[in-house]
N, C-alpha and C positions, 0 to 999 in steps of 0.2 A: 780225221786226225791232222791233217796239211792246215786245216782251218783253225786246230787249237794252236799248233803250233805257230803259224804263221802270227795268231793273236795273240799268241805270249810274245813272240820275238819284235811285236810293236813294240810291248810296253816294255820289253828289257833294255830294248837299243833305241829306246826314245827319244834320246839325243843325237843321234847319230843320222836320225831322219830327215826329211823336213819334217819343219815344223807342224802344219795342216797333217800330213804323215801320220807324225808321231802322235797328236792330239785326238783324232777321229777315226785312225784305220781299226785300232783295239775294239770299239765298240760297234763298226760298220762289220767286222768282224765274227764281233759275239751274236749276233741278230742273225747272220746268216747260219753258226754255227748251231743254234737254237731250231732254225728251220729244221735244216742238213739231221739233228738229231729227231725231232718229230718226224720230220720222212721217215726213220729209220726206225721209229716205235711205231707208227702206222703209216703200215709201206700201199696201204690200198686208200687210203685221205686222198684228196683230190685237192688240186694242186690250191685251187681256192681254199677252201677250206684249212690246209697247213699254213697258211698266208696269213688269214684272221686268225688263226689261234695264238703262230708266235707272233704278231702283232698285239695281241689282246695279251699274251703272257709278256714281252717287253714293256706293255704299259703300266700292270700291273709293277713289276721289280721296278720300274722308276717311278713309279705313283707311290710304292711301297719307302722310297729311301727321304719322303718325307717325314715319317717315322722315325722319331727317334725313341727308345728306351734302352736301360743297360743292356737287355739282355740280347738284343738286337745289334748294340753297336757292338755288343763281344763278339755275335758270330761275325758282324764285317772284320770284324781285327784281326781274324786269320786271314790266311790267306785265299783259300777257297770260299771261304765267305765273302770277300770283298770281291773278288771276282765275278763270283755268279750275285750278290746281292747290290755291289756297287757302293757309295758311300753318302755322295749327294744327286737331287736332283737338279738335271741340265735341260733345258730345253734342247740344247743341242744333241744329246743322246737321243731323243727323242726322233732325232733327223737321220744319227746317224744309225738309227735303227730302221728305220723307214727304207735306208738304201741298202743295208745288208739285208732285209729281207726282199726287196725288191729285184737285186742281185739272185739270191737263193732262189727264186719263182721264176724268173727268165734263164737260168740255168737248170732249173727241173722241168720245165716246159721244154726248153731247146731238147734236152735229154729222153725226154719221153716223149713226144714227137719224134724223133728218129730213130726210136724203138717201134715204136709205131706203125712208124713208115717200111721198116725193115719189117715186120715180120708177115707184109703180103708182098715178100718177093722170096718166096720158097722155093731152093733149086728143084728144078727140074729133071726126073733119072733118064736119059737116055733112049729107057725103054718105053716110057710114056710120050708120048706126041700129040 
C-alpha cells in the first residue's frame, strides 16, 4: 500500500519535486509495485522468476501502449486505466521500470535471506543442553 501511495503522491505533487523526481519516481514505482503484488499472488515464486515475469509484464503494458484503437484509448482515459495501461511509449519507462524492479528483488532478497537466516537460530529451553 506505501508503494501505491507513495506513487500516486509522485504524480499529484509533481511540481513540487524535482524535476528527475517528479518525471521518473511514478514509474520506478509502478514496476516495483507490480513485483510487491506478484510476490503477493505467488508467495512461494522464486525471487528469479518474479523478476522475469514483472519484467516481461512491464514490457508487454509499454509494448502494448503502441497500440492505438478507440477502444483502448477509452480505457486509458480513465483513470485507472491510464495508470495501470499508461498512454505513450518511452524508452525511458522502460529504464525506469528496470530499476523498480531491480529495487523490488534486492529488497525481497535482502528480506528473505534474513528470514532465512533467522529461522536456524531457534531459542533454546533451559531444560535442553
Amino acid at each position: 500500500m506505501a508503494t501505491i501511495v507513495l506513487g500516486l503522491a509522485t504524480r499529484g505533487f509533481r511540481r513540487a519535486l524535482p524535476a528527475a523526481v517528479g518525471l521518473y519516481a511514478g514509474d520506478v514505482l509502478w514496476a516495483t509495485m507490480v513485483y510487491l503484488l506478484a510476490a503477493v499472488i505467488w508467495p512461494r515464486a522464486s525471487i528469479r522468476r518474479l523478476g522475469v515475469s514483472t519484467a516481461a509484464f512491464a514490457l508487454a503494458i509499454e509494448l502494448g501502449q503502441l497500440y492505438h484503437a478507440p477502444w483502448i484509448d477509452a480505457v486509458r482515459g480513465t483513470r485507472l486505466g491510464g495508470l495501470v495501461l499508461g498512454f505513450g511509449f518511452l524508452w525511458s519507462d522502460l529504464a525506469c521500470y528496470t530499476v523498480g524492479i531491480a529495487l523490488a528483488v534486492v529488497l525481497d532478497w535482502r528480506i528473505t535471506r534474513r528470514r532465512a537466516g533467522n529461522a536456524y537460530l531457534r531459542p533454546v529451553h533451559p531444560t535442553q543442553s
